[in-house]
C-alpha positions as CSV (number, residue, x, y, z in Angstrom):
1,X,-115.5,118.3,88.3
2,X,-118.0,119.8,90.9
3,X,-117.0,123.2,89.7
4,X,-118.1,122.3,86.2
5,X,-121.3,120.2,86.9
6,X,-122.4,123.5,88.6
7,X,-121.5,125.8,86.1
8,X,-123.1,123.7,83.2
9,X,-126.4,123.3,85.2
10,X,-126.5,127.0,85.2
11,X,-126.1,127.8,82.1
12,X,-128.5,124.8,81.3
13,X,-131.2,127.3,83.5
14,X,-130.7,131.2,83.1
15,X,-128.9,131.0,79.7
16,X,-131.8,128.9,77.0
17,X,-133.4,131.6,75.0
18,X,-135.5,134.3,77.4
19,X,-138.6,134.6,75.3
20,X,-139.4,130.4,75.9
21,X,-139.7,131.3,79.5
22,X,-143.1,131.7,80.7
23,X,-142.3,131.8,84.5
24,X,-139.5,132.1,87.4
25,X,-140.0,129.4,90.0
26,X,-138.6,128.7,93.7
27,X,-139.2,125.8,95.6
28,X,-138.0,124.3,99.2
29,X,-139.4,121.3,100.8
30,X,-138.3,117.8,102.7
31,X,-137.5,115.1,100.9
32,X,-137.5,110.9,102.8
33,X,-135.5,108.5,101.3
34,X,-132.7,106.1,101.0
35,X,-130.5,103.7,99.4
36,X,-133.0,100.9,98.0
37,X,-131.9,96.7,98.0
38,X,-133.3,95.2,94.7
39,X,-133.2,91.7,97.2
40,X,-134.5,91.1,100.4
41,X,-131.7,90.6,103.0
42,X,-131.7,88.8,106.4
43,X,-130.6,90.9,109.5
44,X,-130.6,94.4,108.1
45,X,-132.6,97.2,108.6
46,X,-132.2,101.0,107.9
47,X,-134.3,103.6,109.5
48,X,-134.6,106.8,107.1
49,X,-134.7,110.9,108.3
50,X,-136.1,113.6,107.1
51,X,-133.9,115.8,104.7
52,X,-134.5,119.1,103.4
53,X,-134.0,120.4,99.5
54,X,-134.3,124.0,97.4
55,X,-135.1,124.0,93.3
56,X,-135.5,126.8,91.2
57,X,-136.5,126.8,87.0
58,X,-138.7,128.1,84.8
59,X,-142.0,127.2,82.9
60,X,-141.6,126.8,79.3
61,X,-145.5,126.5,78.0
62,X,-145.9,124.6,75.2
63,X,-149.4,123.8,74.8
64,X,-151.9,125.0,77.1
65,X,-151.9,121.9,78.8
66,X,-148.0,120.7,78.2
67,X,-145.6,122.5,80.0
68,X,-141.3,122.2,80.0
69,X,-140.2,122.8,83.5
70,X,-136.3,122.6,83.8
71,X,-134.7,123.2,86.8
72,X,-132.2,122.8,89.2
73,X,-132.6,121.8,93.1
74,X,-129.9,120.9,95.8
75,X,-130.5,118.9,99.1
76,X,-129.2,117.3,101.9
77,X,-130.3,113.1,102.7
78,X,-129.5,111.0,105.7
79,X,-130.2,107.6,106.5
80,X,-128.7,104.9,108.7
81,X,-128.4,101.1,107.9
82,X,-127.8,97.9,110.3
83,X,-126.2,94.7,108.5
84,X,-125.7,91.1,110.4
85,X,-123.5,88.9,108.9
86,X,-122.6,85.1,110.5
87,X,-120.4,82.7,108.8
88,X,-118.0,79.7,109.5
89,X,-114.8,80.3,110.3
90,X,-111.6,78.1,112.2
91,X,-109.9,79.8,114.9
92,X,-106.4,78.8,115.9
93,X,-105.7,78.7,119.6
94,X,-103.9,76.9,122.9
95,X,-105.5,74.0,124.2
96,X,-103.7,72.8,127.2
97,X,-100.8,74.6,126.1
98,X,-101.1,73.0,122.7
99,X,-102.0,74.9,119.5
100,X,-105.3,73.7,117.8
101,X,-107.4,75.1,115.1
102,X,-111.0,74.5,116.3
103,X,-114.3,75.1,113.7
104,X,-116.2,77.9,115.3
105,X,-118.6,80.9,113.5
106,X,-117.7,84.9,113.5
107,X,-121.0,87.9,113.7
108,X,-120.6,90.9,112.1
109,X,-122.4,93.3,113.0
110,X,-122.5,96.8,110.9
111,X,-123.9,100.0,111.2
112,X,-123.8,102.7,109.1
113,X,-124.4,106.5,108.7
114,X,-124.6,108.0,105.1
115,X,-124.8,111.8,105.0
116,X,-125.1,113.2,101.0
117,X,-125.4,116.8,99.5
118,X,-126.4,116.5,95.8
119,X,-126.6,118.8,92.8
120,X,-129.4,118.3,90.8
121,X,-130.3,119.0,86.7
122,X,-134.0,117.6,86.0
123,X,-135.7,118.3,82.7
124,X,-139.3,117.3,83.8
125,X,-142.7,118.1,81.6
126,X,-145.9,118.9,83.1
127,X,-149.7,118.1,82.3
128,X,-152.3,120.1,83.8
129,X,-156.0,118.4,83.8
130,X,-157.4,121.4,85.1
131,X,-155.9,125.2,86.5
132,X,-155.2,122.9,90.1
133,X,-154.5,119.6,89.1
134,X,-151.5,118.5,87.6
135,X,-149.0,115.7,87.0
136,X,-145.0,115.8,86.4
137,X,-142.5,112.9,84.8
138,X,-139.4,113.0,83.6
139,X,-135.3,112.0,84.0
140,X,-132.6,114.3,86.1
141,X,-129.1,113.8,86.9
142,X,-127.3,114.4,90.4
143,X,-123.8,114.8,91.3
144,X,-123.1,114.3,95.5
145,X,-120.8,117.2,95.8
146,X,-120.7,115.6,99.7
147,X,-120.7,112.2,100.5
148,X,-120.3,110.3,103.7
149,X,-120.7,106.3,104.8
150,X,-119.1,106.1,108.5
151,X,-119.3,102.2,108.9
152,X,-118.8,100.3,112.8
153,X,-117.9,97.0,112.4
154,X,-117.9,94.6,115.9
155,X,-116.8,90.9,115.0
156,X,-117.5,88.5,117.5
157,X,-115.9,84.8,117.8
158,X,-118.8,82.2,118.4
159,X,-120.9,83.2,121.5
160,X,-117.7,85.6,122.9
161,X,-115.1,85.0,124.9
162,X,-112.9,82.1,122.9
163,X,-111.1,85.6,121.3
164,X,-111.5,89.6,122.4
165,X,-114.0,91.1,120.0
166,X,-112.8,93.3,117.0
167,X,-114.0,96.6,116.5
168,X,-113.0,98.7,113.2
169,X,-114.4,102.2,111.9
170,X,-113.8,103.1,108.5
171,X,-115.4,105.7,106.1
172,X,-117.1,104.0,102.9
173,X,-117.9,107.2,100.8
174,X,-115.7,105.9,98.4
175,X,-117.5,102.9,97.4
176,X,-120.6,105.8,96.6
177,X,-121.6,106.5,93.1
178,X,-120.7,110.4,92.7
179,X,-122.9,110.8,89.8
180,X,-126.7,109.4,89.6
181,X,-129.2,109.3,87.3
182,X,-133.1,108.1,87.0
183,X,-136.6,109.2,86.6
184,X,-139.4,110.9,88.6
185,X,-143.4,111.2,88.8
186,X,-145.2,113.6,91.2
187,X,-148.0,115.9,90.9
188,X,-148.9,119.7,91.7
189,X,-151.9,121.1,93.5
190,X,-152.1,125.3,92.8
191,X,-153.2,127.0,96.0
192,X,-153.2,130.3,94.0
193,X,-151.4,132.4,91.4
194,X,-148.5,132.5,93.5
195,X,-148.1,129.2,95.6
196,X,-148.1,125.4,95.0
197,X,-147.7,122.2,97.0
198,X,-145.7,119.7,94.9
199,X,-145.0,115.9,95.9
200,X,-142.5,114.1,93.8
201,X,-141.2,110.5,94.2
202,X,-137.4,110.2,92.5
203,X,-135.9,106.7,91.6
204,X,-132.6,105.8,90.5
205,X,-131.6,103.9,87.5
206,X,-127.8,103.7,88.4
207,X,-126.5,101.9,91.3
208,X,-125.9,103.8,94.1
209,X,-123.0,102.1,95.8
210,X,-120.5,100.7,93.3
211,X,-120.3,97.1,92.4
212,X,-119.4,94.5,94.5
213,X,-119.6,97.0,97.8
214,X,-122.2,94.6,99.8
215,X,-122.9,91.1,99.6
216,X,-125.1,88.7,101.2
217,X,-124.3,85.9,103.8
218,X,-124.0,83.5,100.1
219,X,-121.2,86.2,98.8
220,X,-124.2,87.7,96.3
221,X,-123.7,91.1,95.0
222,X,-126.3,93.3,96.5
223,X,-127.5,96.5,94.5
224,X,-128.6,99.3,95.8
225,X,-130.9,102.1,94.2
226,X,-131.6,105.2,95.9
227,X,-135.5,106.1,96.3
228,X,-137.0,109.2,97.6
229,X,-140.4,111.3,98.2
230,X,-139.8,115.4,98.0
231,X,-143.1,117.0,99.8
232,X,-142.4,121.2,98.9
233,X,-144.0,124.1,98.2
234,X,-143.3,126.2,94.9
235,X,-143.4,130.0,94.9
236,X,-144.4,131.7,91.2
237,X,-142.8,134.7,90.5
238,X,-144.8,137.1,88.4
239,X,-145.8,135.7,85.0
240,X,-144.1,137.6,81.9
């Protein structure tokens, strides 16, 4: 499937008639982000890096202000996340040499650390207020051609020491959406002929951990939507 996502986006790119092409671009930059709750949760927190990313399409002009800028990127996003869970729970255990189930709590504590290298197509338009100035919106579809979620669990009976603590590792990658899709808004600032800075903010419309993955201390479905700023500079090849 990778194989063929890459192949199509290509083609998508290098293969559309030549003579709509006004102009090659290249683009790297950093890009901050991370999987966004559509609830506020108690006891969690994430803390967010800085990733890195490379695009390259083409200008279509279609008016002198209205331009069709295609394109392709790839990059690489890492966050962490921290989750505390507490619930009641009834513990079986000797009293005395007796067995007895006695009404205590559990905390879980979770950490995680997702690691993702996507494959983007995005088929943004471009309005340019003046020959600096410009804005960008439009939709683009990802597919994380690497994904990893190593999760930490440590479960701890009431204030410790009724039962030894449990500690579990697993890897949740599975539980990631491989394909994504949503919109994004940025602007462009032209240094020159040849160079731009470009800022970008990217928001998913499909979930980005499958349903029923996370829930809340009231067994609530959480959802999660990936959100991200690209900061980047754009190289213009020579204009045909």
């Amino acid at each position: 499937m990778n194989k063929l996502f890459i192949i199509l986006s290509l083609i998508f790119l290098l293969y559309l008639p030549q003579a709509l092409f006004s102009q090659i671009y290249f683009g790297i930059g950093t890009n901050y982000g991370g999987a966004m709750p559509t609830q506020i949760t108690e006891n969690s927190s994430a803390k967010i890096f800085p990733g890195a990313y490379v695009s390259f399409g083409k200008n279509i002009k279609i008016t002198d202000k209205i331009k069709f800028i295609p394109q392709i990127s790839t990059d690489f996003r890492w966050f962490n996340y921290y989750a505390s869970q507490k619930k009641d729970t009834v513990v079986l255990t000797n009293i005395s040499g007796m067995p007895a189930n006695i009404p205590t709590y559990y905390t879980a504590n979770i950490t995680g650390k997702v690691r993702l290298v996507g494959f983007y197509i995005e088929i943004p338009f471009m309005y340019s207020f003046s020959d600096k100035m410009a804005i960008t919106t439009g939709i683009y579809s990802s597919y994380n051609a690497y994904m990893s979620d190593d999760v930490d669990i440590n479960v701890k009976i009431g204030e410790g020491g009724l039962l030894p603590d449990v500690d579990s590792s697993y890897n949740n990658k599975n539980n990631i959406n491989i394909f994504e899709a949503g919109i994004n808004i940025g602007g462009k600032y032209s240094i020159n002929d040849k160079y731009v800075i470009s800022i970008e903010a990217y928001r998913s419309l499909s979930r980005f951990y499958k349903k029923n993955s996370f829930d809340d201390n009231l067994g609530n479905d959480i959802s999660f939507y990936y959100t991200q700023i690209r900061l980047g500079i754009i190289y213009l090849f020579v204009q045909k």
